[in-house]
N, CA, C and O of each residue as an XYZ file, in Angstrom:
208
protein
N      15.368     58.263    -19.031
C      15.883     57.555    -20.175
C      16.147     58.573    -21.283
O      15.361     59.509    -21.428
N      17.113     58.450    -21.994
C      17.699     59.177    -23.076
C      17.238     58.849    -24.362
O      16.411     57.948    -24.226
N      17.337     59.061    -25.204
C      17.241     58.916    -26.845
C      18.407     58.705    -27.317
O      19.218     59.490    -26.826
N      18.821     58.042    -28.001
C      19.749     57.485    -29.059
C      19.957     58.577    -29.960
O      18.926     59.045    -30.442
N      21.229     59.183    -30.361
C      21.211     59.935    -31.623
C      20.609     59.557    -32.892
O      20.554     60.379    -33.807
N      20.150     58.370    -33.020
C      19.686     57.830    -34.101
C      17.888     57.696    -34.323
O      17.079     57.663    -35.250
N      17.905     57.641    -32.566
C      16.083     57.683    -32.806
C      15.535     58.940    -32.967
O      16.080     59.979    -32.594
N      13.946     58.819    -33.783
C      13.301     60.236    -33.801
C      11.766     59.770    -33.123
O      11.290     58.734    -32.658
N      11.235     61.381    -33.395
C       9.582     61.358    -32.644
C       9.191     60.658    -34.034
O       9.673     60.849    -35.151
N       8.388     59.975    -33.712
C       7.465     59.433    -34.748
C       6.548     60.518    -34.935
O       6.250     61.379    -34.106
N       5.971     60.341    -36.563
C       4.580     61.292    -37.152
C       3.762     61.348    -36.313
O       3.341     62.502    -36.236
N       3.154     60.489    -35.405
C       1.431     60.608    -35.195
C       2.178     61.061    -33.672
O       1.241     61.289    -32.907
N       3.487     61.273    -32.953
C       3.633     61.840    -31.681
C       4.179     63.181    -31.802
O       4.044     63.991    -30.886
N       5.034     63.574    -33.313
C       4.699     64.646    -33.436
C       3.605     65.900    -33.578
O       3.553     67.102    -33.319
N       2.723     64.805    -34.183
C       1.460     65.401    -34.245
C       0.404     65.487    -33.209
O      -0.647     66.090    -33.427
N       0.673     64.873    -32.047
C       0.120     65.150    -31.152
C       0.895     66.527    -30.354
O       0.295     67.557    -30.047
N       2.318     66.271    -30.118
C       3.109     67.320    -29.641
C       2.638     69.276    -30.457
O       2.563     70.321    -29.810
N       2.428     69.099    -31.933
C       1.831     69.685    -32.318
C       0.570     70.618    -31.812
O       0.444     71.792    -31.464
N      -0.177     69.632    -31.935
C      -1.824     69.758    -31.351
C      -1.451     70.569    -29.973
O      -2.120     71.598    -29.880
N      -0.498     70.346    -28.825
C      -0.448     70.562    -27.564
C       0.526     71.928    -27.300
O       0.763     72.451    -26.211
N       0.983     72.313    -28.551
C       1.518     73.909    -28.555
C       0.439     74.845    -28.828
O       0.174     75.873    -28.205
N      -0.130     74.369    -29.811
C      -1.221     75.158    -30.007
C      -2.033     75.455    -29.358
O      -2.495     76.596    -29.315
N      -2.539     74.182    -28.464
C      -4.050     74.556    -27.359
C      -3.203     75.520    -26.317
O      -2.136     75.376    -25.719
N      -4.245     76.629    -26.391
C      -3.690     77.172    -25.022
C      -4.156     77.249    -23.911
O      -3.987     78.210    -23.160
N      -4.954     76.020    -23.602
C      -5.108     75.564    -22.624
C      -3.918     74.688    -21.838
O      -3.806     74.272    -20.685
N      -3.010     74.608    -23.146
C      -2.067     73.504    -22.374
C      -1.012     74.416    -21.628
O      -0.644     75.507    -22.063
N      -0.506     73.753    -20.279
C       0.325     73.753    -19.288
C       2.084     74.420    -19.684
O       2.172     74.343    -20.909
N       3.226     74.921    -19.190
C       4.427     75.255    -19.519
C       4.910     74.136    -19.736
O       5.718     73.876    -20.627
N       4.392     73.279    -18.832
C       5.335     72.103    -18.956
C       5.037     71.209    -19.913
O       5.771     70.349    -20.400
N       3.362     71.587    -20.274
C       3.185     70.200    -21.141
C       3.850     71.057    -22.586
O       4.440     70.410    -23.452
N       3.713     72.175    -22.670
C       4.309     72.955    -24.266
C       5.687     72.767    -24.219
O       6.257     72.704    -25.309
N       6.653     72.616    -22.750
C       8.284     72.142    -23.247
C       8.349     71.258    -23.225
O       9.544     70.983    -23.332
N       7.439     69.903    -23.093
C       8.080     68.818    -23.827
C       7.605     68.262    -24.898
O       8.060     67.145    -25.145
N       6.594     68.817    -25.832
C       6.088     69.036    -26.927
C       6.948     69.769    -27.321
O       7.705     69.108    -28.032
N       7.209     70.621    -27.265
C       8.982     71.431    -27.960
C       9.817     70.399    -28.014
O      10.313     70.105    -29.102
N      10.149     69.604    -26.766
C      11.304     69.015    -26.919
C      11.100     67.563    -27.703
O      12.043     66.844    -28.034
N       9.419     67.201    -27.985
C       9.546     66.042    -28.466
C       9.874     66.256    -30.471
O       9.895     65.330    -31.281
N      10.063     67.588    -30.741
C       9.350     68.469    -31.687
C      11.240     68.313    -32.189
O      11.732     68.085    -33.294
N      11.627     68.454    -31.394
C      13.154     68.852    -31.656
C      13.490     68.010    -32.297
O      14.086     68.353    -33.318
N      13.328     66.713    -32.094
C      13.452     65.052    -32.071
C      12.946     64.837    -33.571
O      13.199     63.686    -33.925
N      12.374     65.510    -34.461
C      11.743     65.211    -35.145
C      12.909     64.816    -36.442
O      13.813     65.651    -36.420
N      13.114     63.744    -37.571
C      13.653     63.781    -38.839
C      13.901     65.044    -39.720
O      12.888     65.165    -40.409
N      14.543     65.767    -39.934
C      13.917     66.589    -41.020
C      14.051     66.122    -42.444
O      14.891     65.231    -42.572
N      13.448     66.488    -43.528
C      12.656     65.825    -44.437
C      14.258     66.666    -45.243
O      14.682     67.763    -44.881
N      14.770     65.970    -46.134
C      15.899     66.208    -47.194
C      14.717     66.406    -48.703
O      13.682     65.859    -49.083
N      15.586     67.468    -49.174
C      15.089     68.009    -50.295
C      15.417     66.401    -51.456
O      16.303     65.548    -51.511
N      14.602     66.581    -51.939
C      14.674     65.239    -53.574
C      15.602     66.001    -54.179
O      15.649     67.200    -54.455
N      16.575     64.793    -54.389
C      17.800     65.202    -55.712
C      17.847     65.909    -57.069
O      17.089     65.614    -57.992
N      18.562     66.636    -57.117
C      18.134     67.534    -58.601
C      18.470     66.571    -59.479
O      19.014     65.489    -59.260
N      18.113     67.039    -60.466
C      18.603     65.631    -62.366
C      19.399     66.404    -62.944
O      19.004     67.549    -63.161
N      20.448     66.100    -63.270
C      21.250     66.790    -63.929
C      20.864     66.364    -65.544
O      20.474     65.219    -65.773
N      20.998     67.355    -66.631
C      20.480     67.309    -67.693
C      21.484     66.770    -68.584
O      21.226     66.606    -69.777
């Protein structure tokens, strides 16, 4: 199953995907799809400047 261009990883599965790059106990495979769930992620837009 695919992802929608529109859907993302949610916070608490990024944050697990997180957690599972770091341990290095974890597997190749389990760190590329923690990469790939990582990819998936929103990125956060800077707050609008105020013009004076």
């Amino acid at each position: 199953m695919t992802k929608a261009r529109n859907e993302t990883t949610s916070a608490k599965a990024a944050t697990a995907a997180s957690k599972v790059l770091r341990d290095p106990k974890s597997t190749a495979t389990q760190k590329t799809a923690a990469a790939s769930a990582l990819t998936q992620v929103a990125s956060r837009k800077a707050a609008p400047t105020r013009k004076r």
